[in-house]
PyMOL Python script that loads the backbone (N, CA, C, O; Angstrom):
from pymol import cmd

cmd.read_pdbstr("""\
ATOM      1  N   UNK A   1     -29.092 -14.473  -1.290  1.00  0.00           N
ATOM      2  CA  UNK A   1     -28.215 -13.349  -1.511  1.00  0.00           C
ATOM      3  C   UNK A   1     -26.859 -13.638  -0.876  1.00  0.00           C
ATOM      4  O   UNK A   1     -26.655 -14.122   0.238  1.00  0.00           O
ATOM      5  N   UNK A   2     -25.889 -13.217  -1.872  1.00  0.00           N
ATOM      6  CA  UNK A   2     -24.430 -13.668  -1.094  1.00  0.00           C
ATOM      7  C   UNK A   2     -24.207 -12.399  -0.776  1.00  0.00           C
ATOM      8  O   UNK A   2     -24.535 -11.371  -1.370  1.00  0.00           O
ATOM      9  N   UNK A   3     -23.278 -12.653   0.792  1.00  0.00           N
ATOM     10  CA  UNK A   3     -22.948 -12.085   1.361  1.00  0.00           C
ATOM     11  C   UNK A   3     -21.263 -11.327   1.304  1.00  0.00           C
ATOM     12  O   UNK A   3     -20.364 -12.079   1.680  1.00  0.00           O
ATOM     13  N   UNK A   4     -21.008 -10.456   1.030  1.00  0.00           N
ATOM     14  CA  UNK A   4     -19.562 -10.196   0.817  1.00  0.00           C
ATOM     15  C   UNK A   4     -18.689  -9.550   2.150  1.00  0.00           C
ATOM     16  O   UNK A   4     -19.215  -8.644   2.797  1.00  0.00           O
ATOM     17  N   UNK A   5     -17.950  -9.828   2.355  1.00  0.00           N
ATOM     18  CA  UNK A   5     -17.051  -9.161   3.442  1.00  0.00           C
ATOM     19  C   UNK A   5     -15.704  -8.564   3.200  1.00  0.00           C
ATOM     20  O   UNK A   5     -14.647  -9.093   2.856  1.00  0.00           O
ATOM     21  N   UNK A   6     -16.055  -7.158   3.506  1.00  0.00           N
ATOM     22  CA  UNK A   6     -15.097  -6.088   3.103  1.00  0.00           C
ATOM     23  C   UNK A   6     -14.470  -5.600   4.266  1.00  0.00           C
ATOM     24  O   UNK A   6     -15.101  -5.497   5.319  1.00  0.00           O
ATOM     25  N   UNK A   7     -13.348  -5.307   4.172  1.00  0.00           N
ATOM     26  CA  UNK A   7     -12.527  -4.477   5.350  1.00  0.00           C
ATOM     27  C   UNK A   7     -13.167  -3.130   5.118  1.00  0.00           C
ATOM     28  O   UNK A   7     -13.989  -2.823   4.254  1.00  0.00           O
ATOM     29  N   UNK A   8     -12.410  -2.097   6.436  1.00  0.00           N
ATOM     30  CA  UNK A   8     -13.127  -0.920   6.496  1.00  0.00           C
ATOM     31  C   UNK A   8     -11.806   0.062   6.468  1.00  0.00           C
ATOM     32  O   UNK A   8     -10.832  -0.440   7.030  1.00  0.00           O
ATOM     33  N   UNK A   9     -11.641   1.118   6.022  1.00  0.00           N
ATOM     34  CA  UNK A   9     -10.182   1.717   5.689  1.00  0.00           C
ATOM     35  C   UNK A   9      -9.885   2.283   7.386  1.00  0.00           C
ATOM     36  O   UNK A   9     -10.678   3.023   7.968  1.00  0.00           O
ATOM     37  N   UNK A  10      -8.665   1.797   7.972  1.00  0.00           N
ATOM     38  CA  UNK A  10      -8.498   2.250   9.442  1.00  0.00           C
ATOM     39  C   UNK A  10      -7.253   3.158   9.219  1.00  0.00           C
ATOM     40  O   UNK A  10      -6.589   3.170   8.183  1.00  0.00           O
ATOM     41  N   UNK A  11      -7.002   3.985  10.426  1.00  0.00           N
ATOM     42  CA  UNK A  11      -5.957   4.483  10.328  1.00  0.00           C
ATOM     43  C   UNK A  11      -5.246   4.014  10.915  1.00  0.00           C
ATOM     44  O   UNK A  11      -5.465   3.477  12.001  1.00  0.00           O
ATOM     45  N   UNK A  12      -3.514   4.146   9.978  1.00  0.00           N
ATOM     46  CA  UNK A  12      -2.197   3.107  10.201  1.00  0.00           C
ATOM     47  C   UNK A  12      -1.715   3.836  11.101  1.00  0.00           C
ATOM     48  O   UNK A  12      -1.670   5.020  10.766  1.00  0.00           O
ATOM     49  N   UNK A  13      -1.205   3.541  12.451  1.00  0.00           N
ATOM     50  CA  UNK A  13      -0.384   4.085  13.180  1.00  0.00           C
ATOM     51  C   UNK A  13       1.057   4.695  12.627  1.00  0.00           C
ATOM     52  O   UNK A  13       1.157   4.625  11.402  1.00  0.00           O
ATOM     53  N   UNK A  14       1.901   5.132  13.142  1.00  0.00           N
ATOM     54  CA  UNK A  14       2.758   5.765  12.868  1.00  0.00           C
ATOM     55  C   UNK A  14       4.188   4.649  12.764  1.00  0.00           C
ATOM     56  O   UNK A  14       5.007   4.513  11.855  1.00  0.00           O
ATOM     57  N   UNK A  15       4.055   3.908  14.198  1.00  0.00           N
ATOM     58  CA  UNK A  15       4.734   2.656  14.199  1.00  0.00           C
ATOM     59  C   UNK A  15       4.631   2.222  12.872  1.00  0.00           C
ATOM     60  O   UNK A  15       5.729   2.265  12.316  1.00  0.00           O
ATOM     61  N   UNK A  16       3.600   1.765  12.059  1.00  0.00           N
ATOM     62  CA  UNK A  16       3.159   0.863  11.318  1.00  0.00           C
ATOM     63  C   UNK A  16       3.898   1.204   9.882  1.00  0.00           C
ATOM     64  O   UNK A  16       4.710   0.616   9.168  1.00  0.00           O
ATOM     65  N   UNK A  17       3.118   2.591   9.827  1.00  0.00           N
ATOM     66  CA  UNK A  17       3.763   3.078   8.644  1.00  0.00           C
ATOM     67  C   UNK A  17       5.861   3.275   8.630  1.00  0.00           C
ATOM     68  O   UNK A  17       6.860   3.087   7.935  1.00  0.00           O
ATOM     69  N   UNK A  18       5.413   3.743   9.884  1.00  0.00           N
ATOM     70  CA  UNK A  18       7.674   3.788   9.864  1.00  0.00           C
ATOM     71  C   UNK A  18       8.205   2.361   9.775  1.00  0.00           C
ATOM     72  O   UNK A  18       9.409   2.197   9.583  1.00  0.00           O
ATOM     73  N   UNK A  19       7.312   1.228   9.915  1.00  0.00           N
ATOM     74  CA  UNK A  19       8.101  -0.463   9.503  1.00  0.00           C
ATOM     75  C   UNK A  19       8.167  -0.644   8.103  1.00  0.00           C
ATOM     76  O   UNK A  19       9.100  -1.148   7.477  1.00  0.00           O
ATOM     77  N   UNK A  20       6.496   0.064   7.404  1.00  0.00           N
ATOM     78  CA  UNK A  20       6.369  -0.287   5.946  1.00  0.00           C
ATOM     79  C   UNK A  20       7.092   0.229   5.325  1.00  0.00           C
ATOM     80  O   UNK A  20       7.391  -0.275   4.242  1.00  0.00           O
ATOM     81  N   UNK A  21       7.718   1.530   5.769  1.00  0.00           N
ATOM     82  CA  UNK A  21       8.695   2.565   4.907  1.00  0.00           C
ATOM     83  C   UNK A  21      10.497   1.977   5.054  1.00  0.00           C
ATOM     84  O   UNK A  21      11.538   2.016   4.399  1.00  0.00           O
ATOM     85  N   UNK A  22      10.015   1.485   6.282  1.00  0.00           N
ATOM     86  CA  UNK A  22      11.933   0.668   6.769  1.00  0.00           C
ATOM     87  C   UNK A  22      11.958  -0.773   5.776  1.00  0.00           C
ATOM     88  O   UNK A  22      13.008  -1.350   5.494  1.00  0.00           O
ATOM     89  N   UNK A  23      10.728  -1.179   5.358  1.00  0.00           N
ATOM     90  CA  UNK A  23      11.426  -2.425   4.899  1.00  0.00           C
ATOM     91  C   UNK A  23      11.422  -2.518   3.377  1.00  0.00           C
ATOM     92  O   UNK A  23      12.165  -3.255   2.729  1.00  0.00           O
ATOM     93  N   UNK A  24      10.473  -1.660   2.859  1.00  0.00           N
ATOM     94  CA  UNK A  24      10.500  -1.192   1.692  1.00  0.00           C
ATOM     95  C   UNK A  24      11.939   0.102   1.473  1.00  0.00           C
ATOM     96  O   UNK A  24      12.032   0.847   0.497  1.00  0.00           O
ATOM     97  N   UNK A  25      12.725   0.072   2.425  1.00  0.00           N
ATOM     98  CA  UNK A  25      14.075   0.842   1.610  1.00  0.00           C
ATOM     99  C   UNK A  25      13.808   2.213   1.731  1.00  0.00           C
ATOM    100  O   UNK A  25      14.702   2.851   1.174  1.00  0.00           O
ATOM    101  N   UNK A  26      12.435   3.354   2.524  1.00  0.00           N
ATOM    102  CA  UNK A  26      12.066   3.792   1.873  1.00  0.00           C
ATOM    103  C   UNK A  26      12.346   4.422   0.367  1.00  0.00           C
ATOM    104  O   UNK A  26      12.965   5.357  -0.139  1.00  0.00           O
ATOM    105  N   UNK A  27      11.606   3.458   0.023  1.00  0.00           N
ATOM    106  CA  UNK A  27      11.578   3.722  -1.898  1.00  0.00           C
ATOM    107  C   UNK A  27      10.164   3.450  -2.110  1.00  0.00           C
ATOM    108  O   UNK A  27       9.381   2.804  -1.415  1.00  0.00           O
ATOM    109  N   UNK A  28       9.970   4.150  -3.350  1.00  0.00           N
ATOM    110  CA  UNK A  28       8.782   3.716  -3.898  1.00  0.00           C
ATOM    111  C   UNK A  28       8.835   2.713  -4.876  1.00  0.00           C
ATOM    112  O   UNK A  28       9.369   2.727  -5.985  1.00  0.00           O
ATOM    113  N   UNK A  29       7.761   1.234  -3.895  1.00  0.00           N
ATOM    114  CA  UNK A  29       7.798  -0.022  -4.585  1.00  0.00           C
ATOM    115  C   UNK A  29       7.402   0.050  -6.450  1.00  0.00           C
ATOM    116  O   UNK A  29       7.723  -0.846  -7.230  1.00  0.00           O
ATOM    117  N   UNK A  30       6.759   1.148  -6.792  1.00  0.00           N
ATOM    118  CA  UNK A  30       6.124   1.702  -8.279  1.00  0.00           C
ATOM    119  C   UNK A  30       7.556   1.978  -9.205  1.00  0.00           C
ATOM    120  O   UNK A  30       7.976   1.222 -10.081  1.00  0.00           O
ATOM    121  N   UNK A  31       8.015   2.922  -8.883  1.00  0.00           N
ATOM    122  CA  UNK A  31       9.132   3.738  -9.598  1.00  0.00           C
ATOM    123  C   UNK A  31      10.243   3.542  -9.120  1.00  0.00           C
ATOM    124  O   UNK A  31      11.122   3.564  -9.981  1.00  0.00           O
ATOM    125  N   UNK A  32      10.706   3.298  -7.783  1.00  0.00           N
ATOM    126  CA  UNK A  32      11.762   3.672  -6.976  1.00  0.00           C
ATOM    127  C   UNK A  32      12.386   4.518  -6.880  1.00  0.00           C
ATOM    128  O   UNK A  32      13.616   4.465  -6.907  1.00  0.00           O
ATOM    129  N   UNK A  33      11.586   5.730  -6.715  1.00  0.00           N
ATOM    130  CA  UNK A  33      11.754   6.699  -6.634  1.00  0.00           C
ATOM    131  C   UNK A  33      12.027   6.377  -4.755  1.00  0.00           C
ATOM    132  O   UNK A  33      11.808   5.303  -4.195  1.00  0.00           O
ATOM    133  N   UNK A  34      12.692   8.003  -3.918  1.00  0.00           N
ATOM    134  CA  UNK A  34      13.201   8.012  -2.918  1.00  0.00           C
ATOM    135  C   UNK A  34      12.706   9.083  -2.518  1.00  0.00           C
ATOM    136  O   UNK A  34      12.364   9.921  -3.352  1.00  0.00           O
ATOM    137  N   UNK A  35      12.543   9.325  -1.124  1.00  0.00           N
ATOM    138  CA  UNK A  35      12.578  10.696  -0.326  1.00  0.00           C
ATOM    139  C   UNK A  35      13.692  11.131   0.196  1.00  0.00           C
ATOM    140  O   UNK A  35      14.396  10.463   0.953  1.00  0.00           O
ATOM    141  N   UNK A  36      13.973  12.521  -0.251  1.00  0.00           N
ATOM    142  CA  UNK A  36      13.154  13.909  -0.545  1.00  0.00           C
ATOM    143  C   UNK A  36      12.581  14.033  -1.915  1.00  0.00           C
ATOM    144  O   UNK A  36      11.666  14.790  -2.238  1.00  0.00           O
ATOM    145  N   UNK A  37      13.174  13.270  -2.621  1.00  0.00           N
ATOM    146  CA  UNK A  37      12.810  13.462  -4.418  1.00  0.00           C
ATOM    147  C   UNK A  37      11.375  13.190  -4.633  1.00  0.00           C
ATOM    148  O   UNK A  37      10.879  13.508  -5.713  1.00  0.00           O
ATOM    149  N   UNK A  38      10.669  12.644  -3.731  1.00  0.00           N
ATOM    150  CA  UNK A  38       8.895  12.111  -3.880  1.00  0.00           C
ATOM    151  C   UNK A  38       8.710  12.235  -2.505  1.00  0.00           C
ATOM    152  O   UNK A  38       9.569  12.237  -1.623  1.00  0.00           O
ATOM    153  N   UNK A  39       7.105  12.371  -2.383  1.00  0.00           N
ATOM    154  CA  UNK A  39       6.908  12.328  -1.141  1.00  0.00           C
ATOM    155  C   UNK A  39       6.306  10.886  -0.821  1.00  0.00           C
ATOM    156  O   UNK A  39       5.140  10.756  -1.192  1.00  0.00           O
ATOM    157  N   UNK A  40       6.795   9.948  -0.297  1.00  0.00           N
ATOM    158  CA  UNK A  40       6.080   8.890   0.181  1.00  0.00           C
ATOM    159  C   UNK A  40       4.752   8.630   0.577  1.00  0.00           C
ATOM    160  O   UNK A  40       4.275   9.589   1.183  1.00  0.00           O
ATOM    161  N   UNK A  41       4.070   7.776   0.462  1.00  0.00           N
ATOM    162  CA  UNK A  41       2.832   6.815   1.143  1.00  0.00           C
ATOM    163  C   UNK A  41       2.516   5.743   1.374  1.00  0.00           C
ATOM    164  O   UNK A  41       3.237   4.803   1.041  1.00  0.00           O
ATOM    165  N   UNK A  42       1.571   5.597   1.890  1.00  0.00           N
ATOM    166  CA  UNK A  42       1.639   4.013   2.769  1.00  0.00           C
ATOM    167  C   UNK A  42       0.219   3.779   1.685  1.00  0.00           C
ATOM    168  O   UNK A  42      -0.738   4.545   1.792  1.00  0.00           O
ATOM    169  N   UNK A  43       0.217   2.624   0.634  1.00  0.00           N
ATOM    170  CA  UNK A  43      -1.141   2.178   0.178  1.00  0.00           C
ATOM    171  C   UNK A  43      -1.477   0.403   0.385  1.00  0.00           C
ATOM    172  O   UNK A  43      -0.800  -0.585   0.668  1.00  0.00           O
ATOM    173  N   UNK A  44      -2.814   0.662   0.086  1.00  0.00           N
ATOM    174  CA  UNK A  44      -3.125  -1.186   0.392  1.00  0.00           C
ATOM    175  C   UNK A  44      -2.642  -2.073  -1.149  1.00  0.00           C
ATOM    176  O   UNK A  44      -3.324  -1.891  -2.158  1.00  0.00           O
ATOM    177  N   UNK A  45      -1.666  -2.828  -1.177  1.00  0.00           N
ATOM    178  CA  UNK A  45      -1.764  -3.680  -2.704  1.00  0.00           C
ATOM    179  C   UNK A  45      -2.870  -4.290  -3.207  1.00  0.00           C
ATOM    180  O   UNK A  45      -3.036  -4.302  -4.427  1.00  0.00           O
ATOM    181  N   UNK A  46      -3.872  -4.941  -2.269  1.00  0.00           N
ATOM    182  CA  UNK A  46      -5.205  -5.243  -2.770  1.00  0.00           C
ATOM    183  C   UNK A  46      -6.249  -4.101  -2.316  1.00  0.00           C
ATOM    184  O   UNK A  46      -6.656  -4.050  -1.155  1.00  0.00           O
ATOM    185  N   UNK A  47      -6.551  -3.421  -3.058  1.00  0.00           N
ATOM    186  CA  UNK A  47      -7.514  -2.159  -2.371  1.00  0.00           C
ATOM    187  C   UNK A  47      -8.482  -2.700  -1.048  1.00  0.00           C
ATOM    188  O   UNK A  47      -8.889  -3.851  -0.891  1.00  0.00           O
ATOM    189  N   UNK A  48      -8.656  -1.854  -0.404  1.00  0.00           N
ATOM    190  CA  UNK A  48      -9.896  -2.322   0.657  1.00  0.00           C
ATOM    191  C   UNK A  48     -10.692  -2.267  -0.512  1.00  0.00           C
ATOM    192  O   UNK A  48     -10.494  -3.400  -0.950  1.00  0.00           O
ATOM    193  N   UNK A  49     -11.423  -1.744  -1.279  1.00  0.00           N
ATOM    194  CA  UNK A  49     -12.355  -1.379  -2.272  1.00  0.00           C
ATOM    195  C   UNK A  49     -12.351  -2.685  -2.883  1.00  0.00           C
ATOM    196  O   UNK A  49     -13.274  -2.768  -3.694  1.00  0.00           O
ATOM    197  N   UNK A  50     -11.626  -3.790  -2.796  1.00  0.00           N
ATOM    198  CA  UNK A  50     -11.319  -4.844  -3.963  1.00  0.00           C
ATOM    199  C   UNK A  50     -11.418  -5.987  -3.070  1.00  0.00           C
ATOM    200  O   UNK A  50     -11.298  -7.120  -3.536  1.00  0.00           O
ATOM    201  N   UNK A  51     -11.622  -5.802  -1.849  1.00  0.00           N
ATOM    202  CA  UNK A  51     -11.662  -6.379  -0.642  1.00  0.00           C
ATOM    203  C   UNK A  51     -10.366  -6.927  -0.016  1.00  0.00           C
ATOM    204  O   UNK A  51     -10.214  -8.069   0.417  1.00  0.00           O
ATOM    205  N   UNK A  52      -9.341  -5.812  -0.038  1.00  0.00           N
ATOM    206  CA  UNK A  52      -8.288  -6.211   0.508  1.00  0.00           C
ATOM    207  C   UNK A  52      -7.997  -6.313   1.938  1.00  0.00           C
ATOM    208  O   UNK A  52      -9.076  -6.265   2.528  1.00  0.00           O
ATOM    209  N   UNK A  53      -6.938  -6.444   2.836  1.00  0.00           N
ATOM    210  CA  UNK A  53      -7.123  -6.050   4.045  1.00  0.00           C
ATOM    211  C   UNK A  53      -6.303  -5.150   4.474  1.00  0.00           C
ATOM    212  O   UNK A  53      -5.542  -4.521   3.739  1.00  0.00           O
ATOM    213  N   UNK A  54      -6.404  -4.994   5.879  1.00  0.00           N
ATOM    214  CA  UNK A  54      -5.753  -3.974   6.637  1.00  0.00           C
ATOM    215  C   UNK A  54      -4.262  -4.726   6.838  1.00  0.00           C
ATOM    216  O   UNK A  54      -3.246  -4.035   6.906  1.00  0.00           O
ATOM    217  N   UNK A  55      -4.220  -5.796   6.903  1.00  0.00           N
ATOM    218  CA  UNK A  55      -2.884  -6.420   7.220  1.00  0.00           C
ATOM    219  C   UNK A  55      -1.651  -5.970   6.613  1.00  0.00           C
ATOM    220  O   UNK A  55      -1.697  -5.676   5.419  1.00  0.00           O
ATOM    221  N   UNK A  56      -0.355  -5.849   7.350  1.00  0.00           N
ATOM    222  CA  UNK A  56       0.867  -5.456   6.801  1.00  0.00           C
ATOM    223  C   UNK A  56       1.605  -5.881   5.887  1.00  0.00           C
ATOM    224  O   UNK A  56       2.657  -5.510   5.367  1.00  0.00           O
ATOM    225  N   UNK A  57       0.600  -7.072   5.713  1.00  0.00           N
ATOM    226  CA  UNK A  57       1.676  -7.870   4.269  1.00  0.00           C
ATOM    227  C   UNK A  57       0.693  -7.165   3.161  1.00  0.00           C
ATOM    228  O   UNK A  57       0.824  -7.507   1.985  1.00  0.00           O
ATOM    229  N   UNK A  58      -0.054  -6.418   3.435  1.00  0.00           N
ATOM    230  CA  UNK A  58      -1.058  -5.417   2.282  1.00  0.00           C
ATOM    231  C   UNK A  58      -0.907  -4.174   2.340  1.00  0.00           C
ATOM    232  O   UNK A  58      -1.795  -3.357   2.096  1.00  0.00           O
ATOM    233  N   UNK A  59       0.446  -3.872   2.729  1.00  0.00           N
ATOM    234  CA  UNK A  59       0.840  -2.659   2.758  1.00  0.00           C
ATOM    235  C   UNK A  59       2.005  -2.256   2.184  1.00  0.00           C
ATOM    236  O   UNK A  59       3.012  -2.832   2.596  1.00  0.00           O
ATOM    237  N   UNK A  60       2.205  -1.069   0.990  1.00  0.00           N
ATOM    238  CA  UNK A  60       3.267  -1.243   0.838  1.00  0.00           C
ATOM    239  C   UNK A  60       3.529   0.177   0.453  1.00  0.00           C
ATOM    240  O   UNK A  60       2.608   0.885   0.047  1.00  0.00           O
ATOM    241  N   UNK A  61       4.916   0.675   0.582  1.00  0.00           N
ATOM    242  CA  UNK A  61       5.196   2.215   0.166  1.00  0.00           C
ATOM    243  C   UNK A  61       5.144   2.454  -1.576  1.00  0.00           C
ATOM    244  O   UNK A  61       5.660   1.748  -2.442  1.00  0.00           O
ATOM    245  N   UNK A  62       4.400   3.602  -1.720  1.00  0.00           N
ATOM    246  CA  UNK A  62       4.167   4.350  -3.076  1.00  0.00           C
ATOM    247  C   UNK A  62       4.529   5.631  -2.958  1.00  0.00           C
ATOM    248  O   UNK A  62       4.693   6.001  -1.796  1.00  0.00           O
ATOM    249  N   UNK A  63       4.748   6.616  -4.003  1.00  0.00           N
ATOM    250  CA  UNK A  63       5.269   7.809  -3.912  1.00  0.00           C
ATOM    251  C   UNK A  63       3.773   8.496  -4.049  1.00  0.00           C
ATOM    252  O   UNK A  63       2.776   7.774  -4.015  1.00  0.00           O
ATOM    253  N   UNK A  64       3.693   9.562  -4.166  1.00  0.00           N
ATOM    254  CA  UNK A  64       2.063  10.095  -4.142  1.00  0.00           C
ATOM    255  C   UNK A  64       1.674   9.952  -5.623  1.00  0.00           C
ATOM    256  O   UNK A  64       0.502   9.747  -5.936  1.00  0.00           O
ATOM    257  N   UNK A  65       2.793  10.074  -6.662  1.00  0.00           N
ATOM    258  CA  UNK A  65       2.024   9.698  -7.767  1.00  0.00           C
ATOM    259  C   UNK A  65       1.700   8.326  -8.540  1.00  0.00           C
ATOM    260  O   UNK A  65       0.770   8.098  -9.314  1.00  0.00           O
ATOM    261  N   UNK A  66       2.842   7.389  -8.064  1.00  0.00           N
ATOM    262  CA  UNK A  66       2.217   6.190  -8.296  1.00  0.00           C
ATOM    263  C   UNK A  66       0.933   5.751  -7.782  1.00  0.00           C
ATOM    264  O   UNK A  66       0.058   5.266  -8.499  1.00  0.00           O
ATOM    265  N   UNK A  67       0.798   5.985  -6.116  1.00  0.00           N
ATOM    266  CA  UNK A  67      -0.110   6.111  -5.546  1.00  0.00           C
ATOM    267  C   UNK A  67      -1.575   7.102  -6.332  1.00  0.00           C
ATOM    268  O   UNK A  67      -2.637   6.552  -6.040  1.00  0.00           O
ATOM    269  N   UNK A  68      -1.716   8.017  -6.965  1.00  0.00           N
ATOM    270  CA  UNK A  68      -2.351   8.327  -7.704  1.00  0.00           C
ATOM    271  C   UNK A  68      -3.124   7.387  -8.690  1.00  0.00           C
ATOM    272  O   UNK A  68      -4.333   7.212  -8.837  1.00  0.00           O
ATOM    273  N   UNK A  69      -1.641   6.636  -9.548  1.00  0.00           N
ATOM    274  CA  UNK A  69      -2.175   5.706 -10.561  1.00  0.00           C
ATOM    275  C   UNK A  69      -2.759   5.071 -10.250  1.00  0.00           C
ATOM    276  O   UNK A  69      -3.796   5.001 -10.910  1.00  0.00           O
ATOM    277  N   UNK A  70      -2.678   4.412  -9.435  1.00  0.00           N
ATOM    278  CA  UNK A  70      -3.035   3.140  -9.042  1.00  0.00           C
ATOM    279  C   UNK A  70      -4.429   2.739  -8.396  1.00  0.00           C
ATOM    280  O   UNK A  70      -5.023   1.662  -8.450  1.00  0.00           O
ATOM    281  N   UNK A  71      -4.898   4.367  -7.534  1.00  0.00           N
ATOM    282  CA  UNK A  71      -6.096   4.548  -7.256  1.00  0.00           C
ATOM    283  C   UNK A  71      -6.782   3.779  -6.278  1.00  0.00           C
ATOM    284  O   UNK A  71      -6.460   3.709  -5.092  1.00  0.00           O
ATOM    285  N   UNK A  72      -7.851   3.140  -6.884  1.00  0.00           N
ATOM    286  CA  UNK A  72      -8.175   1.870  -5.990  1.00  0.00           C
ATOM    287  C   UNK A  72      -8.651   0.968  -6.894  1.00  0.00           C
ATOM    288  O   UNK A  72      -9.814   0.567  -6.939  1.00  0.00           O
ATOM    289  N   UNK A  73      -7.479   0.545  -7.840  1.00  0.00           N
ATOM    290  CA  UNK A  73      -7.669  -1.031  -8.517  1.00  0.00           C
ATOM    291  C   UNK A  73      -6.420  -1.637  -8.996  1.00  0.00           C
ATOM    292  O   UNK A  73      -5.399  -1.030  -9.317  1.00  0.00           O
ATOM    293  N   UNK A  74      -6.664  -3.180  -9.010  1.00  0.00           N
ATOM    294  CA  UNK A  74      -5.523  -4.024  -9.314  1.00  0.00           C
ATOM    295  C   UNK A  74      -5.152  -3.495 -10.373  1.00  0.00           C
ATOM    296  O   UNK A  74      -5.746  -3.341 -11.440  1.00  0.00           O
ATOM    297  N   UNK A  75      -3.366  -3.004  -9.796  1.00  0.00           N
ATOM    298  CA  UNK A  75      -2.539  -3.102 -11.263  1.00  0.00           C
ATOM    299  C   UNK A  75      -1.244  -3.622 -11.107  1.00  0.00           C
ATOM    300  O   UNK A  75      -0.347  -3.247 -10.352  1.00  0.00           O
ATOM    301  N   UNK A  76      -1.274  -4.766 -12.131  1.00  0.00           N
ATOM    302  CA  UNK A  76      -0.173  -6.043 -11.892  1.00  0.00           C
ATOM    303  C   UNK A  76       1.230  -5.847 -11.867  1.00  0.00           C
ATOM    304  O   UNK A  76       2.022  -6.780 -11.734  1.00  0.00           O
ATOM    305  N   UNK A  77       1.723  -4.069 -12.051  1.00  0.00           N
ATOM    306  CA  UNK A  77       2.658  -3.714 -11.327  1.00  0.00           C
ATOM    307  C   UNK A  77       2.658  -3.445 -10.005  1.00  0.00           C
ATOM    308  O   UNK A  77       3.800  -3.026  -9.815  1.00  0.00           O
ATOM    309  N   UNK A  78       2.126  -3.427  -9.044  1.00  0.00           N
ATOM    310  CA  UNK A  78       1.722  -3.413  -7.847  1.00  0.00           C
ATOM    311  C   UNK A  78       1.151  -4.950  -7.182  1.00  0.00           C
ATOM    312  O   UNK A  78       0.093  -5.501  -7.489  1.00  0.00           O
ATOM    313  N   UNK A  79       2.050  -5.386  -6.317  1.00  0.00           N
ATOM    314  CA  UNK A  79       1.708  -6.493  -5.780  1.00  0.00           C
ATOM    315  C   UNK A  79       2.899  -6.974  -4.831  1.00  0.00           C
ATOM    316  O   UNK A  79       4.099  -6.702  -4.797  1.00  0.00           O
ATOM    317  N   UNK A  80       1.901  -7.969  -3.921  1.00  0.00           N
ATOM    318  CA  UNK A  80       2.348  -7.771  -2.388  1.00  0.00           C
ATOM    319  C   UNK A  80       3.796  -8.935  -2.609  1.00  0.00           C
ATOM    320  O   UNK A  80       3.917 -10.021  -3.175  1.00  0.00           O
ATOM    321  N   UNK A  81       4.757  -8.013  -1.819  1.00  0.00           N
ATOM    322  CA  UNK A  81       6.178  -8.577  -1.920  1.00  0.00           C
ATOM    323  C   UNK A  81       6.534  -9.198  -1.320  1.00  0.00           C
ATOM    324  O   UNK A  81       7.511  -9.885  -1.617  1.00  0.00           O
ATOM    325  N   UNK A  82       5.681  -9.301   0.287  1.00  0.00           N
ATOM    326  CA  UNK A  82       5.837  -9.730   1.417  1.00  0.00           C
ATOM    327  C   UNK A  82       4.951 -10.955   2.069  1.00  0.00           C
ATOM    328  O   UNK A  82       3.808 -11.263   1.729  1.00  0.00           O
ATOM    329  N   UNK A  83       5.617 -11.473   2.915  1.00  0.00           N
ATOM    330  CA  UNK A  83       3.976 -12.611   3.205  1.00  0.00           C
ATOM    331  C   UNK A  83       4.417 -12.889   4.547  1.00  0.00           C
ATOM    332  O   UNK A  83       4.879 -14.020   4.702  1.00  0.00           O
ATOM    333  N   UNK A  84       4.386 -12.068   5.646  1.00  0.00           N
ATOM    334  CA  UNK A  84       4.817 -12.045   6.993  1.00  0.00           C
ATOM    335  C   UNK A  84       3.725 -12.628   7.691  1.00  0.00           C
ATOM    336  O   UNK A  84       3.774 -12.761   8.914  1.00  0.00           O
TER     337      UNK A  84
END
""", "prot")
cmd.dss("prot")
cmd.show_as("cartoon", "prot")
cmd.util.cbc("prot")
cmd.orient("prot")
């Protein structure tokens, strides 16, 4: 039996999320859409669900409805911009 190894969904500090939102412009990487006009979020580009990780280069700002779309599966408009 193979064994798979999945991350576990943690919560992003506040630090964390205010870097992902500073370097992403806050904009939304989906639409580019901006705040106040959307409300921002912090999502994983490879889902944990897809076995992504917690790491910051797997993090990236979405507005709540792209974030909606996108759910928890690869969609090849969504993908990691960064490789820190």
């Amino acid at each position: 039996m193979m064994e798979t190894r999945t991350s576990q969904r943690i919560f992003i500090p506040a630090s964390v999320r205010e870097y992902v939102f500073q370097r992403d412009g806050f904009r939304c990487r989906g639409c580019g859409k901006s705040s106040p006009e959307v409300q921002l979020q912090i999502d994983h580009i490879l889902p944990i669900a897809q076995g992504g990780s917690n790491d910051i280069s797997n993090l990236q700002t979405l507005c709540k409805t792209c974030n909606r779309r996108k759910k928890d599966r690869r969609d090849p408009r969504f993908r990691r911009h960064f490789d820190l």
